[in-house]
C-alpha positions as CSV (number, residue, x, y, z in Angstrom):
1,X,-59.9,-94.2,-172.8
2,X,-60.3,-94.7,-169.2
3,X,-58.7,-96.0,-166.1
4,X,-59.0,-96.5,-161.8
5,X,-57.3,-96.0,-159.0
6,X,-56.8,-98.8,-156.7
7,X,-54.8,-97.4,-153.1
8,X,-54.3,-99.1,-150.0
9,X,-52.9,-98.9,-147.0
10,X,-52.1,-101.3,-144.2
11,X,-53.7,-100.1,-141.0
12,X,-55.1,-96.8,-140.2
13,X,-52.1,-95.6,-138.6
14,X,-50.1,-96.2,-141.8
15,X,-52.6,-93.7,-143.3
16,X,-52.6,-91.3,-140.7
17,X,-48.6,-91.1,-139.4
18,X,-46.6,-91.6,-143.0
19,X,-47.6,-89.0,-145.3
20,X,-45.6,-90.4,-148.3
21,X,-47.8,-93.7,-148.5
22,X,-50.9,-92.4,-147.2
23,X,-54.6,-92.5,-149.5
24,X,-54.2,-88.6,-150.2
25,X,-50.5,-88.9,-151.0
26,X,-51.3,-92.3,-152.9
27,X,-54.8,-90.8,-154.9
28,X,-52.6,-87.3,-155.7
29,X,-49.7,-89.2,-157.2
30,X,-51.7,-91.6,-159.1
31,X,-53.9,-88.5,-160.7
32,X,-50.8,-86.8,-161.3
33,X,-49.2,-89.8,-163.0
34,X,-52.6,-89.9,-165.4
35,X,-52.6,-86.7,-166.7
36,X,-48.7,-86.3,-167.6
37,X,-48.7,-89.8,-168.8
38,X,-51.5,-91.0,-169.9
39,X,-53.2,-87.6,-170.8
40,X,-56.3,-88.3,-168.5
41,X,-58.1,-86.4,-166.3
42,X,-59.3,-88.4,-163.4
43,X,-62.1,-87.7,-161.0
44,X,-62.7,-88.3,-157.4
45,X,-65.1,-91.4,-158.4
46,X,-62.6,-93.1,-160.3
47,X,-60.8,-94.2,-157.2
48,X,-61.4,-97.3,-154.8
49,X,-59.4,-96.8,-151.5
50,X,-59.1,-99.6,-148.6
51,X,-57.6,-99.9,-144.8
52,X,-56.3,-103.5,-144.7
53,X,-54.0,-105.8,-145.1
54,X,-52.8,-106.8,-148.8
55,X,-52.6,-110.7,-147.6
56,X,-56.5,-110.6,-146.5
57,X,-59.0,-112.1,-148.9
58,X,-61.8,-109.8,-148.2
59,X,-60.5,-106.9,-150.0
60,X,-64.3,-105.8,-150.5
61,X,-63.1,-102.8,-152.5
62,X,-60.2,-104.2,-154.4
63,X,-63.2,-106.6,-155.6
64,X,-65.7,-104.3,-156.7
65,X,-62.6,-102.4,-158.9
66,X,-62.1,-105.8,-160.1
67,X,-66.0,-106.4,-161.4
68,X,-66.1,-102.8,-162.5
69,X,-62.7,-103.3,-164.8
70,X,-63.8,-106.6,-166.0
71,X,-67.5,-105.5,-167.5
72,X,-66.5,-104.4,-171.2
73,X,-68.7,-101.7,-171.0
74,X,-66.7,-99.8,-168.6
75,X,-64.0,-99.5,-171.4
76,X,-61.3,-99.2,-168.7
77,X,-57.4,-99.4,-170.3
78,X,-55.2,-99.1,-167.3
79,X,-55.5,-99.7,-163.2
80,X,-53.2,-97.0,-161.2
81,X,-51.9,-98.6,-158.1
């Protein structure tokens, strides 16, 4: 069983000024929400992280999770947002 992390933030000063929302905060809660939940140990690679606004089209990142996810040879189960 597998799974990715998807975070995001809004600008770079939302990542850098509001500690509760930022990637790190994000990336720790979602790793810590896999392995009492889900019993899965994540890793570093398993995580696709963007600057941007959620309304914008050319979510580059959010599009290359998407492609991952969807080959069925990746086997992923869940998506942790």
């Amino acid at each position: 069983m597998s799974a990715v992390v998807y975070i995001r933030v809004s600008s770079k000063k939302q990542n850098k000024f509001n500690e509760s929302t930022s990637l790190d905060s994000q990336e720790e809660n979602c790793f810590l929400y896999a392995k009492k939940h889900l019993n899965l140990n994540l890793i570093q690679n398993d995580t696709y992280e963007e600057i941007g606004s959620a309304f914008n089209d050319s979510r580059i990142m959010f599009k290359r999770m998407i492609r991952y996810v969807s080959n069925e040879y990746n086997k992923i189960k869940y998506i942790l947002i």
